[in-house]
LODO-506581 format. One record per residue (C-alpha): residue number from 1; x, y, z. Coordinates in Angstrom, 3 decimals, decimal comma. Example, Ala and Ser with C-alpha at 12.3 -4.5 7.8 and 13.67 -1.06 7.14 Angstrom:
<recs>
     k          x          y          z
     1     12,300     -4,500      7,800
     2     13,670     -1,060      7,140
</recs>
This chain:
<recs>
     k          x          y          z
     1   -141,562   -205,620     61,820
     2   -143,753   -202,933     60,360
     3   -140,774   -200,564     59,648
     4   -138,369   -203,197     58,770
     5   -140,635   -204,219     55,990
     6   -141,577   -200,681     54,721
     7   -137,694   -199,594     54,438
     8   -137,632   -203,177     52,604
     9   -139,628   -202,124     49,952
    10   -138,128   -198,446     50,013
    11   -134,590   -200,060     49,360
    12   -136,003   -202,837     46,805
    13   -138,145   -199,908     44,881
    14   -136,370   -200,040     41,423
    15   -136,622   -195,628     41,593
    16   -134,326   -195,889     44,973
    17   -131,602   -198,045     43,854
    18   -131,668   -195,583     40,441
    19   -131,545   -192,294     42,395
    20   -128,824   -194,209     44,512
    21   -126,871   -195,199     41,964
    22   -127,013   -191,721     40,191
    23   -126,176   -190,131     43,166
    24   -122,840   -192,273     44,042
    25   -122,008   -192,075     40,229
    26   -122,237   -188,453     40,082
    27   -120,492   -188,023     43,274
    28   -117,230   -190,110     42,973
    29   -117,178   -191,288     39,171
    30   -118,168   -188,330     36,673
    31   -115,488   -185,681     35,210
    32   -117,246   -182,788     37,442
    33   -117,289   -184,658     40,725
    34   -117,528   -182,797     43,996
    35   -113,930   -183,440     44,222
    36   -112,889   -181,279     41,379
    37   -115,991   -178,641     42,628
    38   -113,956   -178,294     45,783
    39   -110,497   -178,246     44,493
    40   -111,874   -175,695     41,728
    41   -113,344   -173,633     44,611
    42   -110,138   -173,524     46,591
    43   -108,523   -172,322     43,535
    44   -110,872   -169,647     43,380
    45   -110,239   -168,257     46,039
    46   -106,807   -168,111     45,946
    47   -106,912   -166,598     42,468
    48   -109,040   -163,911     44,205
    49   -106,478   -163,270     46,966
    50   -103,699   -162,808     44,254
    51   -106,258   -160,619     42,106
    52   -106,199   -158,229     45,627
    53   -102,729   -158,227     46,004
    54   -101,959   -157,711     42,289
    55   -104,326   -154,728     42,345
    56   -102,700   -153,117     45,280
    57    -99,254   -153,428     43,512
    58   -100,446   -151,936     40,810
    59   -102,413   -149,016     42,658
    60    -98,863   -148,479     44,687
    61    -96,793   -148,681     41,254
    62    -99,124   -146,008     39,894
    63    -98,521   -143,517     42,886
    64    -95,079   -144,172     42,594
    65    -95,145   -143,414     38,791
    66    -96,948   -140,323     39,205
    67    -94,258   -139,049     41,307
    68    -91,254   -140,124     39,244
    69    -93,296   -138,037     36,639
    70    -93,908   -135,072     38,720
    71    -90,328   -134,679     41,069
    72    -87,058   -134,567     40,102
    73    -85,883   -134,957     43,784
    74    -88,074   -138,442     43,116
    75    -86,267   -139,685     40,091
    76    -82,768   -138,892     41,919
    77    -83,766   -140,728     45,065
    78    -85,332   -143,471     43,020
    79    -82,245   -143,915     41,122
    80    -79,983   -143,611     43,850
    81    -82,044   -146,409     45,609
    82    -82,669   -148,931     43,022
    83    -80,276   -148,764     40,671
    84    -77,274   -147,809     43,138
    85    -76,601   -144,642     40,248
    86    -74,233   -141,942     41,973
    87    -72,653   -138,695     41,202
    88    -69,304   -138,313     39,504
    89    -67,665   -136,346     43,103
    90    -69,013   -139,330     45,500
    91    -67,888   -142,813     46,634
    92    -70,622   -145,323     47,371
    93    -70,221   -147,845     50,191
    94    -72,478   -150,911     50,297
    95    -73,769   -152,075     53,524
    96    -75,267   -155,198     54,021
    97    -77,477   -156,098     56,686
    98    -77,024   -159,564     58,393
</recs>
């Protein structure tokens, strides 16, 4: 009976049922609940990953700029490629893949 009645008075002590009470309200029922930490967190990271990815475009769009710049066997190719440009003497035939 000796610990039953000591976590009595632990859970009847008016400085437990406040910290309690603090500690659910802060948990489910304030704006910055560990629900929106989380969900923040998660976002986060995934604005991280894009950062990464982003960066590496940009890195690879720079390279590619420096040799448009540079080459103008590049800016042929490059035109050729993208933009599906040809000469005045040549025929161009599509090919799609399946």
């Amino acid at each position: 009976m000796n610990l039953l009645s000591r976590a009595y008075l632990v859970v009847k002590n008016k400085y437990f049922i406040a910290t309690l009470c603090f500690m659910i309200w802060m948990t489910f029922f304030d704006p910055k609940d560990w629900g929106l930490l989380s969900a923040r967190l998660d976002k986060l990271q995934d604005l991280q990953k894009s950062e990464q990815v982003l960066i590496k475009q940009i890195a690879d769009t720079r390279v590619e700029l420096n040799l448009l710049k540079s080459n103008a066997q590049t800016v042929e190719r490059y035109s050729r490629e993208k933009y599906l440009m040809k000469k005045d003497n040549e025929d161009l035939f599509l090919v799609k893949a399946p």
